[in-house]
VMD Tcl script that builds the backbone (N, CA, C; Angstrom):
set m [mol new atoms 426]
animate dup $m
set s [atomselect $m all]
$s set {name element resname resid chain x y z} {
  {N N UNK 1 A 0.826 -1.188 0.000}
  {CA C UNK 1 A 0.000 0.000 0.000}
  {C C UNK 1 A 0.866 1.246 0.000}
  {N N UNK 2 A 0.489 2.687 -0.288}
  {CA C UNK 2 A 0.859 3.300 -0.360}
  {C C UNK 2 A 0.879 4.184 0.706}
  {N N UNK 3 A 1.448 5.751 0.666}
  {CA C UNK 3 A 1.493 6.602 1.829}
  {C C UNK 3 A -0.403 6.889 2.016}
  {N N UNK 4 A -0.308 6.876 1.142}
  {CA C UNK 4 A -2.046 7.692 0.566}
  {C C UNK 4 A -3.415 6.593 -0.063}
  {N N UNK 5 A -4.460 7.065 0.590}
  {CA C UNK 5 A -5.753 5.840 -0.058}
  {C C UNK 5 A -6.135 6.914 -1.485}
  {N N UNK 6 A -6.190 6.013 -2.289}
  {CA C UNK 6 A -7.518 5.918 -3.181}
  {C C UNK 6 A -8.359 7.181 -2.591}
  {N N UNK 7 A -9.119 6.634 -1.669}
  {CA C UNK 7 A -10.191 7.363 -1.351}
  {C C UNK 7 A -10.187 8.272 -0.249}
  {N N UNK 8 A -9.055 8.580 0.241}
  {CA C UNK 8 A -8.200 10.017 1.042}
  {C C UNK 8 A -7.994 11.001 -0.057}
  {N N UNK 9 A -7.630 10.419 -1.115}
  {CA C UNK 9 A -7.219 11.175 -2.319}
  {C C UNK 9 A -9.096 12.281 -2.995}
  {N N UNK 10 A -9.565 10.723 -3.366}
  {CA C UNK 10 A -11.055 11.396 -3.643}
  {C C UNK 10 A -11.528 12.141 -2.561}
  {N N UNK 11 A -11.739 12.179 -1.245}
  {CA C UNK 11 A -12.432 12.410 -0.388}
  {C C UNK 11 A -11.801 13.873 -0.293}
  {N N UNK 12 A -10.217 14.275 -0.410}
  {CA C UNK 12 A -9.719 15.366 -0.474}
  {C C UNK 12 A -10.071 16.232 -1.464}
  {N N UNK 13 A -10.203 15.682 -2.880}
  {CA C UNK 13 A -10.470 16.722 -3.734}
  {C C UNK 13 A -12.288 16.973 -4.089}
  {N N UNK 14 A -12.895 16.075 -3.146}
  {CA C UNK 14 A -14.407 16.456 -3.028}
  {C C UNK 14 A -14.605 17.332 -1.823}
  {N N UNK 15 A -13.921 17.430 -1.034}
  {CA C UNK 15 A -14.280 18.150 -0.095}
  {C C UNK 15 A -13.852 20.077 -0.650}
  {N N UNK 16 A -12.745 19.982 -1.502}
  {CA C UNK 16 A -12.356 21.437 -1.912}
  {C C UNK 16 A -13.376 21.730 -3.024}
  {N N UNK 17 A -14.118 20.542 -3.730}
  {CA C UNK 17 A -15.110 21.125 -4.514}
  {C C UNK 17 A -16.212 21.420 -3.538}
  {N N UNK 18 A -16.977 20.452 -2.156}
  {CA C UNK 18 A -17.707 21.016 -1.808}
  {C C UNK 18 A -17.598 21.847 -0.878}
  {N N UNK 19 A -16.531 21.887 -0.318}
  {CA C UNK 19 A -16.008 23.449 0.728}
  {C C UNK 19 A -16.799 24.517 0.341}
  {N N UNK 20 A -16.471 25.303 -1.145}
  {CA C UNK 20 A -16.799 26.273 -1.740}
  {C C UNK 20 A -18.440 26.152 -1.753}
  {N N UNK 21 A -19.473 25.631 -1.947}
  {CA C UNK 21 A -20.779 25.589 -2.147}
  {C C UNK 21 A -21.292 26.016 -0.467}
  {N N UNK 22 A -22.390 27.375 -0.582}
  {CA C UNK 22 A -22.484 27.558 0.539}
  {C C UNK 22 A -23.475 26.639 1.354}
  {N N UNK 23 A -23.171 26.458 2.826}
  {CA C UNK 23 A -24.123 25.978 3.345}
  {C C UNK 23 A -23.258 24.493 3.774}
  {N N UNK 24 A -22.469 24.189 2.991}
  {CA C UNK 24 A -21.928 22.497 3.098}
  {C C UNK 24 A -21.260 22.321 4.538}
  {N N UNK 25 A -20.576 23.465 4.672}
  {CA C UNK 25 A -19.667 22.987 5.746}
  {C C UNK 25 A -19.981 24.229 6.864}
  {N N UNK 26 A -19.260 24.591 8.248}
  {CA C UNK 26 A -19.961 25.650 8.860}
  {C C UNK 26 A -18.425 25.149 10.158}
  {N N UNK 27 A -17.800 26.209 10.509}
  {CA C UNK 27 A -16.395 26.493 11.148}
  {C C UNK 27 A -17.104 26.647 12.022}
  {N N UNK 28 A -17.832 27.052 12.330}
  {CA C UNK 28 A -18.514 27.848 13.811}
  {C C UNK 28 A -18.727 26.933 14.772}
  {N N UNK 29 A -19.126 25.858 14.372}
  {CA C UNK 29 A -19.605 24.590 15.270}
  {C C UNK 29 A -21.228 24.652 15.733}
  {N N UNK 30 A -21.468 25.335 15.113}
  {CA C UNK 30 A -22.852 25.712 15.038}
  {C C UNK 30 A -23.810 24.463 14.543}
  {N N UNK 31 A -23.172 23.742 13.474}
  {CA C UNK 31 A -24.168 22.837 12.967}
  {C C UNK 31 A -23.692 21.773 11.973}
  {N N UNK 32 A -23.820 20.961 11.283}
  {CA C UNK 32 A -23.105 19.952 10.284}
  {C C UNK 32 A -21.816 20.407 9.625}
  {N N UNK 33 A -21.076 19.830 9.700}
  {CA C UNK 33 A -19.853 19.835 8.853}
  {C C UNK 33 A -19.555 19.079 8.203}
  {N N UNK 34 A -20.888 18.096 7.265}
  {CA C UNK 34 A -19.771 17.250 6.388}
  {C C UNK 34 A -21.273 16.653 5.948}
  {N N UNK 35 A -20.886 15.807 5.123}
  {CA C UNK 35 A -22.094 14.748 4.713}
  {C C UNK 35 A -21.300 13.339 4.757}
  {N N UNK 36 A -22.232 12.289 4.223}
  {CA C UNK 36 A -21.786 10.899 4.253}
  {C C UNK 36 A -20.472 10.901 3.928}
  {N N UNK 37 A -20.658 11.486 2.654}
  {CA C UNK 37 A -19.295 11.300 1.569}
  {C C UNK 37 A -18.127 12.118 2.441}
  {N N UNK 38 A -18.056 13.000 3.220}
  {CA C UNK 38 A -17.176 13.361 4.188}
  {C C UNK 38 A -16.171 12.233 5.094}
  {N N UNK 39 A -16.726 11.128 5.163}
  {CA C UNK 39 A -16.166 9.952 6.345}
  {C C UNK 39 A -15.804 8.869 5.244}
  {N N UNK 40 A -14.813 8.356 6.175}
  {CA C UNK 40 A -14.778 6.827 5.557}
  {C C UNK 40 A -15.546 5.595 5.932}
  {N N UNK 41 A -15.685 6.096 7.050}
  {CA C UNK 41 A -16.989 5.507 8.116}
  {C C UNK 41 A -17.942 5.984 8.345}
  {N N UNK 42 A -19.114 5.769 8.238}
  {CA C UNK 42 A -20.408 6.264 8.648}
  {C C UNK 42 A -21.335 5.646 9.643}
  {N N UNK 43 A -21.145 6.224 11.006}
  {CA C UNK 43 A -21.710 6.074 12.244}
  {C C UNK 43 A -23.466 6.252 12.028}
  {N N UNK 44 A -24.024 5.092 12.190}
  {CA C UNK 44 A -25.242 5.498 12.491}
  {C C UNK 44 A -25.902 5.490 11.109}
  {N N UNK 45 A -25.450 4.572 10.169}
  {CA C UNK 45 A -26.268 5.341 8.636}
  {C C UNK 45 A -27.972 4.731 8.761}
  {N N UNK 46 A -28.835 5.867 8.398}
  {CA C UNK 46 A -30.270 5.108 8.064}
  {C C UNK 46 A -30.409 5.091 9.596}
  {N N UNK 47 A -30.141 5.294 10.446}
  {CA C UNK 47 A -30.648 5.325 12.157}
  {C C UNK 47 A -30.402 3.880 12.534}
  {N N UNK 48 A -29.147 3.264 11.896}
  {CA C UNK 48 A -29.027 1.717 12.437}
  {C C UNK 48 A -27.880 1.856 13.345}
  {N N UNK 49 A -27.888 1.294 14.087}
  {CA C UNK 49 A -26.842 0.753 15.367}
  {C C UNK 49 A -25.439 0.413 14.631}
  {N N UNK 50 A -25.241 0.676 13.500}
  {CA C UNK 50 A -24.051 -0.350 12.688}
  {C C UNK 50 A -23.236 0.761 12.251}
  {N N UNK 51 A -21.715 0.380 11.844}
  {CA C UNK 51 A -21.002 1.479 11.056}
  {C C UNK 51 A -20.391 0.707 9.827}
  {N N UNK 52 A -20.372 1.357 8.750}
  {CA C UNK 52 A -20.753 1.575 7.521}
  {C C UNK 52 A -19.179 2.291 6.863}
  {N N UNK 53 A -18.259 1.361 6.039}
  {CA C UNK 53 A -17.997 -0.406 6.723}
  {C C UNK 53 A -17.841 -0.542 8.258}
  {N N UNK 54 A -17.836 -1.760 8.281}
  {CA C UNK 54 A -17.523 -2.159 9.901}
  {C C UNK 54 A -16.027 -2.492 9.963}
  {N N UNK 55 A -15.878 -2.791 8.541}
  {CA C UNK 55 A -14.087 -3.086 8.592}
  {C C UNK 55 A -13.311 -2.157 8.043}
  {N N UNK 56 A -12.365 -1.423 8.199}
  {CA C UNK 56 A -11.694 -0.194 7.121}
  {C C UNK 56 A -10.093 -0.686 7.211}
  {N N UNK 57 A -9.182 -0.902 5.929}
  {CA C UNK 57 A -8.372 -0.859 6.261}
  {C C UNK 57 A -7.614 0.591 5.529}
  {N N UNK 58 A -6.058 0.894 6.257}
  {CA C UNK 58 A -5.388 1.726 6.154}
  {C C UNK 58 A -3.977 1.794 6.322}
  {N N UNK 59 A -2.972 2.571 6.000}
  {CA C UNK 59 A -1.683 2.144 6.193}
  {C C UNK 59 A -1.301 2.681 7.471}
  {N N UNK 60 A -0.348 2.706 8.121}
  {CA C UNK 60 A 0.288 3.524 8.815}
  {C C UNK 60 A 0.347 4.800 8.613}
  {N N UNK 61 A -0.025 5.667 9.329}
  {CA C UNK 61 A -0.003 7.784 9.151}
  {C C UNK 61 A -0.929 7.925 8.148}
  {N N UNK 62 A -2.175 7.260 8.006}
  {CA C UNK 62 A -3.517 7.701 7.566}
  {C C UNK 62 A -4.089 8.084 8.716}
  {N N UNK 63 A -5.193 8.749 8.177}
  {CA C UNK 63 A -6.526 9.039 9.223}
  {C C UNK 63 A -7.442 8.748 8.523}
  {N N UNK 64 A -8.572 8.086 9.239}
  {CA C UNK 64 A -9.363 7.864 9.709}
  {C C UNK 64 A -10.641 8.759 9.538}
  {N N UNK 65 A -11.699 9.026 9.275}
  {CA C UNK 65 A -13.046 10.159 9.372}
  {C C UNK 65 A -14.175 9.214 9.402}
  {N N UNK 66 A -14.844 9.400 10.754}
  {CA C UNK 66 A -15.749 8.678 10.866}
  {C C UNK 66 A -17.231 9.815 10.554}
  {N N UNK 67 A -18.171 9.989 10.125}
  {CA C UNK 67 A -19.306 10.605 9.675}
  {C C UNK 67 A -20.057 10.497 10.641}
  {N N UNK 68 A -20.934 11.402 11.136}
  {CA C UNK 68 A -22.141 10.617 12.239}
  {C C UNK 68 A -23.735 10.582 11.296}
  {N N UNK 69 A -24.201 10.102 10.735}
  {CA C UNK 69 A -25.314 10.137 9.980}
  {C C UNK 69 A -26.623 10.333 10.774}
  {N N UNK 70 A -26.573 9.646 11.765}
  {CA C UNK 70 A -27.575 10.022 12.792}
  {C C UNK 70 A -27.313 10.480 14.304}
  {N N UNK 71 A -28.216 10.985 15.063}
  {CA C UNK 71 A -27.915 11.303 16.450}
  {C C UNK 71 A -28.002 9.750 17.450}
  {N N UNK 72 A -26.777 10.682 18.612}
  {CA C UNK 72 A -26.665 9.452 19.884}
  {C C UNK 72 A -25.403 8.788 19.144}
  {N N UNK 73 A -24.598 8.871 18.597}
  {CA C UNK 73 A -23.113 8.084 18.694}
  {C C UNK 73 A -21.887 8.354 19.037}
  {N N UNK 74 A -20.865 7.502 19.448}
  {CA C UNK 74 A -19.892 8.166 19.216}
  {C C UNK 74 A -19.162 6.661 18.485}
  {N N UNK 75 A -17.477 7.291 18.684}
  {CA C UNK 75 A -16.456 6.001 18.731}
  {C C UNK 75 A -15.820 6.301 19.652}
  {N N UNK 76 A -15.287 4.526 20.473}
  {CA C UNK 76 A -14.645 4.621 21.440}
  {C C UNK 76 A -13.617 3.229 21.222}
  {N N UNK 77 A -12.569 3.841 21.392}
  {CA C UNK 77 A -11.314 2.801 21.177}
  {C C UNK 77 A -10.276 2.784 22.672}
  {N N UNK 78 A -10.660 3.056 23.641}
  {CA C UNK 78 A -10.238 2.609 24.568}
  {C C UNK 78 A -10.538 1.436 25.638}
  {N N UNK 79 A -9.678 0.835 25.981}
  {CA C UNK 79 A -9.997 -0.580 26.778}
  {C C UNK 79 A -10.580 -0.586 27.874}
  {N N UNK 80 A -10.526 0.493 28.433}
  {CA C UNK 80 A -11.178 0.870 30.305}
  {C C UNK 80 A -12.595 0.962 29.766}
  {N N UNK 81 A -13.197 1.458 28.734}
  {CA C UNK 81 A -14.628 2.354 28.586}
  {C C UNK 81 A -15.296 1.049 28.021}
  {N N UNK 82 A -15.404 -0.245 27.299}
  {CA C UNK 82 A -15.489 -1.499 27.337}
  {C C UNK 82 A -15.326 -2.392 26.765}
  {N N UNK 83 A -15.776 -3.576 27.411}
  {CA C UNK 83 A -15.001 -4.803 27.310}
  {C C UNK 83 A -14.875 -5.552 25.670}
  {N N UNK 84 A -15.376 -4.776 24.590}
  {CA C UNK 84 A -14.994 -4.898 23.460}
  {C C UNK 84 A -14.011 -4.812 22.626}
  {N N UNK 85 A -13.551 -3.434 22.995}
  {CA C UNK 85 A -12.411 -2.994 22.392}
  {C C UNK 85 A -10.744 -3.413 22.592}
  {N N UNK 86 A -10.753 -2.683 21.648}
  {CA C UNK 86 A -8.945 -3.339 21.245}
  {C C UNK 86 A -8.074 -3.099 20.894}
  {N N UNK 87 A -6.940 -2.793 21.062}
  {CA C UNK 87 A -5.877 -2.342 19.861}
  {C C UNK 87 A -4.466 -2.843 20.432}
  {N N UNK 88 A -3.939 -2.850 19.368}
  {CA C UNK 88 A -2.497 -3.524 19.284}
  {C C UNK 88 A -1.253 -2.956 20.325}
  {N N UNK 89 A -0.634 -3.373 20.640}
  {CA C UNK 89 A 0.472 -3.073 21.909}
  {C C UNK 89 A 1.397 -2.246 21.214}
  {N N UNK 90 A 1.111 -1.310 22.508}
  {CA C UNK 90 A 1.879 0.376 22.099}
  {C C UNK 90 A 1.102 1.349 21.437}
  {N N UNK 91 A -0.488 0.926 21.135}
  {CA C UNK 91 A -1.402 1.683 20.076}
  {C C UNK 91 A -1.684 3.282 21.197}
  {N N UNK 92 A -1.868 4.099 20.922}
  {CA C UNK 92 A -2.543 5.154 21.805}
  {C C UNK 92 A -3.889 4.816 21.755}
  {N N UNK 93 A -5.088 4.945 22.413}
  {CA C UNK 93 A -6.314 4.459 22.804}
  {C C UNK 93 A -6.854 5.921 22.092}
  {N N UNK 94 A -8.210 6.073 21.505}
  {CA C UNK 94 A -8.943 7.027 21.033}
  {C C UNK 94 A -10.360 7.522 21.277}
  {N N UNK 95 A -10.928 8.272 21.103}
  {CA C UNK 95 A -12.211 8.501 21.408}
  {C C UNK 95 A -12.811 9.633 20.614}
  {N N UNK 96 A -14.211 9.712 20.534}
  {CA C UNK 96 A -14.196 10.784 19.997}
  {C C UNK 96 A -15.027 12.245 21.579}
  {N N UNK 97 A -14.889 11.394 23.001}
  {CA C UNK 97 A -15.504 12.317 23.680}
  {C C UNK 97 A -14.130 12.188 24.544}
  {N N UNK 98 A -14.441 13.321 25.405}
  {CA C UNK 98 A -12.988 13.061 26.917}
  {C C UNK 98 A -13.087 12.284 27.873}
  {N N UNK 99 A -12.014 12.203 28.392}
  {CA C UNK 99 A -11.564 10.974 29.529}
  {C C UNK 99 A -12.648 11.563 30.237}
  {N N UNK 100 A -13.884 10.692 30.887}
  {CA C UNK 100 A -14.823 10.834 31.932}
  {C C UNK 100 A -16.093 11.466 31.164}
  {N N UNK 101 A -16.172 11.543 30.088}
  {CA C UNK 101 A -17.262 11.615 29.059}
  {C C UNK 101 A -17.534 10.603 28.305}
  {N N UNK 102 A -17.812 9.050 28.384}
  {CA C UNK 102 A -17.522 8.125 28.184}
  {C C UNK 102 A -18.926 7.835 27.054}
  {N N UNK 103 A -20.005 8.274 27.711}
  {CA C UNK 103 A -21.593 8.395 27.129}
  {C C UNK 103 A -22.017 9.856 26.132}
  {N N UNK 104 A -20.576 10.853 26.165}
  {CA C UNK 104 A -21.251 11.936 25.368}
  {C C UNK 104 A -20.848 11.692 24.149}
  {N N UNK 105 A -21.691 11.949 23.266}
  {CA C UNK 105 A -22.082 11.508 21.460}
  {C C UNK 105 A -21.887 12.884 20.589}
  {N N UNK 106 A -21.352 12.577 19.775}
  {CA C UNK 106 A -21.171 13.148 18.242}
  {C C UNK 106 A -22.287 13.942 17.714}
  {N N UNK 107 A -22.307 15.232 17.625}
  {CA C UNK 107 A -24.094 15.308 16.991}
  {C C UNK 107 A -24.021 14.918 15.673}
  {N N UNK 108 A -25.309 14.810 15.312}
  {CA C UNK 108 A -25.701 14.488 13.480}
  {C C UNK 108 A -25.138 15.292 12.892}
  {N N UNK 109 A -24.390 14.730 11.593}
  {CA C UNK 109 A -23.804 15.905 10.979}
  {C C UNK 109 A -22.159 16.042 11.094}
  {N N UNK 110 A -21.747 15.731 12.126}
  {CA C UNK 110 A -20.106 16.387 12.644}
  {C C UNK 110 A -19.240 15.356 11.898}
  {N N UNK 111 A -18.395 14.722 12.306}
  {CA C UNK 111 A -16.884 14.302 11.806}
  {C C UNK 111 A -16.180 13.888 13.238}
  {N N UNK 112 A -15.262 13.145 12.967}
  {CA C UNK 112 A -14.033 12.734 14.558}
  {C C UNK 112 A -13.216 12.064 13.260}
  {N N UNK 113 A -12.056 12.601 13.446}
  {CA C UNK 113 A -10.849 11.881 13.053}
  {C C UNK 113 A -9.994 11.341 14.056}
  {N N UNK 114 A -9.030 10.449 13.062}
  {CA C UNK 114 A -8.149 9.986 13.911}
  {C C UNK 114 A -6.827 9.474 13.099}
  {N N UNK 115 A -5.438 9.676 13.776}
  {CA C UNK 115 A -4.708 9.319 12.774}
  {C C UNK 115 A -3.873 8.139 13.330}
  {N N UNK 116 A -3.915 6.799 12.334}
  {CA C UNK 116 A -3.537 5.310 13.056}
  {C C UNK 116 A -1.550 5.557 13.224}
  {N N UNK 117 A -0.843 5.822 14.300}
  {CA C UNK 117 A 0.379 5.443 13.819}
  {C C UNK 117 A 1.073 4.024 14.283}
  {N N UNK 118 A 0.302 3.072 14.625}
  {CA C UNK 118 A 0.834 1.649 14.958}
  {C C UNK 118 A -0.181 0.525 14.329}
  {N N UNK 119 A 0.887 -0.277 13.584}
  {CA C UNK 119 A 0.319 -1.604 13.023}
  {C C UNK 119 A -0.599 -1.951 13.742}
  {N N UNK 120 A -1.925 -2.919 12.951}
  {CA C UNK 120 A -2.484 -3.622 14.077}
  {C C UNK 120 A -4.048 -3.653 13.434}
  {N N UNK 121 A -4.760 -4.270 14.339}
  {CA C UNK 121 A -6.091 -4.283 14.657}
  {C C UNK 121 A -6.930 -3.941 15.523}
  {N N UNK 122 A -7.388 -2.545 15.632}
  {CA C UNK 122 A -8.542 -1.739 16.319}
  {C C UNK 122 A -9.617 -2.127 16.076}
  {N N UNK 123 A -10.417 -2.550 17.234}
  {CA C UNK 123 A -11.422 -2.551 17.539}
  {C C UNK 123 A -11.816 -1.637 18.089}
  {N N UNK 124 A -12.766 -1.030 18.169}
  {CA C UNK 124 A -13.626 0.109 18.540}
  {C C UNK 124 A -16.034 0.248 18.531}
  {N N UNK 125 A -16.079 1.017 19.841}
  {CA C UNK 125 A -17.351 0.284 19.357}
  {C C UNK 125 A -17.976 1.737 20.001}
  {N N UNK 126 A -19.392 1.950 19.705}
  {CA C UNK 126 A -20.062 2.953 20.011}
  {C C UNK 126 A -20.302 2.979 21.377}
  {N N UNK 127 A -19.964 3.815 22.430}
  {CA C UNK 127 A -20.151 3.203 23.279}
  {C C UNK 127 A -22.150 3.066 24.010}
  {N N UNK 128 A -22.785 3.873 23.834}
  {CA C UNK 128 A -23.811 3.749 24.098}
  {C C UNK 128 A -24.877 2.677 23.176}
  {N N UNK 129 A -24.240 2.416 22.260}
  {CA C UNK 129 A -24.709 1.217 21.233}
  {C C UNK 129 A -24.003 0.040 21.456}
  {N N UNK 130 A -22.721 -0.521 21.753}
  {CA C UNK 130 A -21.891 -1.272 21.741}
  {C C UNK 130 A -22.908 -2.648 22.078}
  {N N UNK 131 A -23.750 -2.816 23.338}
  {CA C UNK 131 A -24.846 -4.062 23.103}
  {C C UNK 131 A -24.987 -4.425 22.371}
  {N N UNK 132 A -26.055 -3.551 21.247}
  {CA C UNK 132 A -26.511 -3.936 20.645}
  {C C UNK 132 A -25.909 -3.950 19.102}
  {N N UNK 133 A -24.086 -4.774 19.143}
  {CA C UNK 133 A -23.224 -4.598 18.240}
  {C C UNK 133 A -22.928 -3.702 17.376}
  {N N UNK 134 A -22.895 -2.516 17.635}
  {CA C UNK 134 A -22.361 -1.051 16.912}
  {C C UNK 134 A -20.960 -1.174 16.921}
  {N N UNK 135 A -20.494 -2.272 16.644}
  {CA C UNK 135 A -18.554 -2.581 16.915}
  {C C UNK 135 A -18.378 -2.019 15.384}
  {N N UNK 136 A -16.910 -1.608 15.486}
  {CA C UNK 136 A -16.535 -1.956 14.098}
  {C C UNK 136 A -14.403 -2.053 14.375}
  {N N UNK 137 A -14.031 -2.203 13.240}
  {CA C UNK 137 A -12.626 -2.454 13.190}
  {C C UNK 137 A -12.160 -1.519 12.097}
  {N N UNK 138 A -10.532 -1.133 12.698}
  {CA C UNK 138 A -10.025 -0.663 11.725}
  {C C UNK 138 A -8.362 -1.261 11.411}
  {N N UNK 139 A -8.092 -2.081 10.411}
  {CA C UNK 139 A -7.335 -2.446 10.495}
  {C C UNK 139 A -5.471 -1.405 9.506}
  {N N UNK 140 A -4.750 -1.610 10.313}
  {CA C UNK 140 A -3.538 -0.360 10.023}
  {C C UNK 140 A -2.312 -1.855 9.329}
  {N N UNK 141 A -2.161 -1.000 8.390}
  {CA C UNK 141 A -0.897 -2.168 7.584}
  {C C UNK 141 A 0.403 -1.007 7.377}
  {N N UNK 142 A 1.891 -1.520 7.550}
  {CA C UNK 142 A 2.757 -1.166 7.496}
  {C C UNK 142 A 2.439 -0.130 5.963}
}
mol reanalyze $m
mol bondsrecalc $m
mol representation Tube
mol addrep $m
């Protein structure tokens, strides 16, 4: 694989076409910043418990953009917050809320990145969905 995806590549030069169109995106934090096509992942698509793929792979010093399509999600890739998750030895642990915000969610609309720098296999799962299998994986190749 390369330094760069395929679809880091597309996803970059769609976002500078839709940057410019008003209304798409909004700095303020006021309200949506992205659409589907914004993520590589899509949290919540259609109001289902599932993420969309559930599997992503990537190289080393990619990131990651997970989409939230609907309200009530987040991602959580740390091992303390639960007993699902996973990642490879030496990985830094991720989230998209803060240490002791374990239940606060993404609104509809937003974005959480993340950038993988250790080989491996992440597991990660919503945490207020995680029951009812909202897991997904992201797997990182040299």
């Amino acid at each position: 694989m390369t330094g760069f995806s395929r679809r880091s590549l597309l996803r970059t030069g769609a976002l500078a076409v839709t940057g410019g169109v008003a209304g798409c995106t909004n700095s303020d934090g006021d309200g949506p910043t992205g659409t589907p096509d914004s993520g590589d992942v899509v949290a919540g698509p259609g109001g289902a418990y599932a993420f969309d793929p559930d599997s992503f792979t990537v190289s080393v010093g990619e990131t990651v953009t997970w989409y939230f399509a609907s309200p009530s999600h987040n991602v959580g890739c740390r091992p303390g917050d639960d007993p699902q998750v996973a990642l490879p030895d030496g990985a830094d642990p991720f989230a998209s809320y803060d240490d002791g915000a374990v239940g606060r969610t993404v609104p509809q609309g937003e974005t959480y990145e993340h950038t993988f720098e250790t080989a491996g296999e992440y597991t990660y799962v919503c945490i207020p969905h995680s029951r009812q299998g909202m897991v997904g994986t992201v797997v990182v190749e040299e």
